[in-house]
C-alpha positions in Angstrom: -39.4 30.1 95.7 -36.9 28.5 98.1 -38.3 25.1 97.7 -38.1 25.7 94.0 -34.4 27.1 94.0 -33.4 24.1 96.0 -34.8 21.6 93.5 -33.8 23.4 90.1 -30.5 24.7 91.2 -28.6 21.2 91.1 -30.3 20.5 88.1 -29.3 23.8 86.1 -25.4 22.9 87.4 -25.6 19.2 86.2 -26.5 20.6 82.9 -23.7 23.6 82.9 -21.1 21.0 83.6 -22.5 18.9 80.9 -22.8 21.1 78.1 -19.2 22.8 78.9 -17.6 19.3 79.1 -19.0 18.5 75.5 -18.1 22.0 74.2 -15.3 21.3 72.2 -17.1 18.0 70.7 -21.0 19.3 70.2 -22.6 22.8 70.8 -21.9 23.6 73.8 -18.9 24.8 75.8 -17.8 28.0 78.3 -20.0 30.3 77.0 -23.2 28.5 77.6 -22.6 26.5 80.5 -21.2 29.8 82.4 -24.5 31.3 81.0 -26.3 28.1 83.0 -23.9 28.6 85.8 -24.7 32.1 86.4 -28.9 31.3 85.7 -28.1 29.3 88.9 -26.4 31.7 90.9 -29.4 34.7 89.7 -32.3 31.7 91.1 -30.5 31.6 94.6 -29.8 35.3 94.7 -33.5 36.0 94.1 -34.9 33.6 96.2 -32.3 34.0 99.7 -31.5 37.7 98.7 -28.0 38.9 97.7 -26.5 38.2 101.1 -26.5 34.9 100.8 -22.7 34.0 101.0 -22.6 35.6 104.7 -25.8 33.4 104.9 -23.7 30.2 104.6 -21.3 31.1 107.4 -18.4 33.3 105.8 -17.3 35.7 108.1 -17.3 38.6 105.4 -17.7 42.4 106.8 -19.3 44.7 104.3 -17.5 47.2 102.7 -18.4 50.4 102.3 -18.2 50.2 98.5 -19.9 47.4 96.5 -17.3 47.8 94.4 -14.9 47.0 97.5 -17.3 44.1 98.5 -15.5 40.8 99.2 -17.9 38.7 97.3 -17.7 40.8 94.1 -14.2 41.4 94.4 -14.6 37.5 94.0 -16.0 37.8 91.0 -13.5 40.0 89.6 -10.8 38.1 90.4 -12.8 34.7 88.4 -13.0 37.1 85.6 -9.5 38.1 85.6 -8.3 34.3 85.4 -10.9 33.6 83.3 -9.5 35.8 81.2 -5.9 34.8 81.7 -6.7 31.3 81.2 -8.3 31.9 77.7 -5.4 33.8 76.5 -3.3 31.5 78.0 -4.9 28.5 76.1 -4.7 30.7 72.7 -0.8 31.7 73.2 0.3 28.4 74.2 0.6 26.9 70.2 2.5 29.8 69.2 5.5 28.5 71.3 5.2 25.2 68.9 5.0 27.1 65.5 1.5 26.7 65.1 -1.3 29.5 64.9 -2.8 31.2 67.8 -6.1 28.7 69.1 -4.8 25.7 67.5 -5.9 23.1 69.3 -5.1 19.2 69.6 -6.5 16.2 71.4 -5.5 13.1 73.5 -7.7 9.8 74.0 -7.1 8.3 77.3 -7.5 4.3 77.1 -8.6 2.0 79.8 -10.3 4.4 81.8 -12.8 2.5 84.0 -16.6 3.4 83.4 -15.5 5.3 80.0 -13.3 2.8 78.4 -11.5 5.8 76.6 -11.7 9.7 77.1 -11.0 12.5 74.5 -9.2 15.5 76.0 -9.2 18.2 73.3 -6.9 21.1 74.3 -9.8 23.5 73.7 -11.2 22.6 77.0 -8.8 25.0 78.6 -9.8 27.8 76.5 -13.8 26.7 77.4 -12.5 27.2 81.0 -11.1 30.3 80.8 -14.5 31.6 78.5 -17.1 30.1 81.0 -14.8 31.6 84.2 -15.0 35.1 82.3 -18.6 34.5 81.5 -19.4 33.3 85.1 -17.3 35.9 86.9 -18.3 38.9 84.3 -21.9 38.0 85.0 -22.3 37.5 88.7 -20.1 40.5 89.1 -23.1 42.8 87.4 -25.7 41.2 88.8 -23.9 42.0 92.7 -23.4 45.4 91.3 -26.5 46.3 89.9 -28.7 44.3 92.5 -26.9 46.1 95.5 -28.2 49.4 94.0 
């Protein structure tokens, strides 16, 4: 299972990261790839255990409390500015007159390897929805796999 993890898990992130970065263009976006991103997290938890971030060297006591826990107080917190950042993202047009989630785009020329780059501003609301997805997610699956 470890061998396994170690092979699949880079793979699953490549894909996350490419499926939100084409979100706002193709099917896709923060939804899925935080969907992907959290897959990845589930495949390590089961294979090294839930303990795994003290594994890696964090100094990281454990609370009483899972709730109180450092690593899903971590969680919370990505939720919480996941959740800011979407909002964020959907209030920011209403200070230019325009509806809430209106979104615009920007193509960067002369960008070496790409030639040119389309920014959409809907990437910022993909961030905060896969940071709400990733931190929502990884936050149940501490919390339920600690009982």
């Amino acid at each position: 299972m470890r061998t396994t993890a170690r092979v699949v898990v880079p793979i699953i992130l490549i894909v996350s990261i490419s499926l939100f970065l084409q979100g706002h263009n193709l099917p896709g976006g923060g939804f899925i790839g935080g969907v992907l991103t959290t897959t990845a997290f589930a495949l390590v938890y089961i294979a090294y255990g839930l303990d795994f971030p003290r594994v890696l060297g964090h100094e990281m006591e454990p609370a009483e409390s899972v709730f109180e826990d450092p690593v899903v107080v971590a969680y919370r917190r990505t939720f919480l500015s996941g959740l800011a950042i979407a909002v964020g993202g959907g209030l920011v047009p209403l200070l230019f007159d325009l509806p809430f989630l209106s979104q615009t785009y920007v193509i960067l020329h002369d960008i070496p390897i790409y030639h040119e780059i389309e920014l959409a501003s809907a990437l910022v609301f993909d961030l905060g929805v896969f940071l709400v997805v990733v931190g929502g997610l990884l936050t149940v699956l501490s919390v339920v796999g600690a009982e």
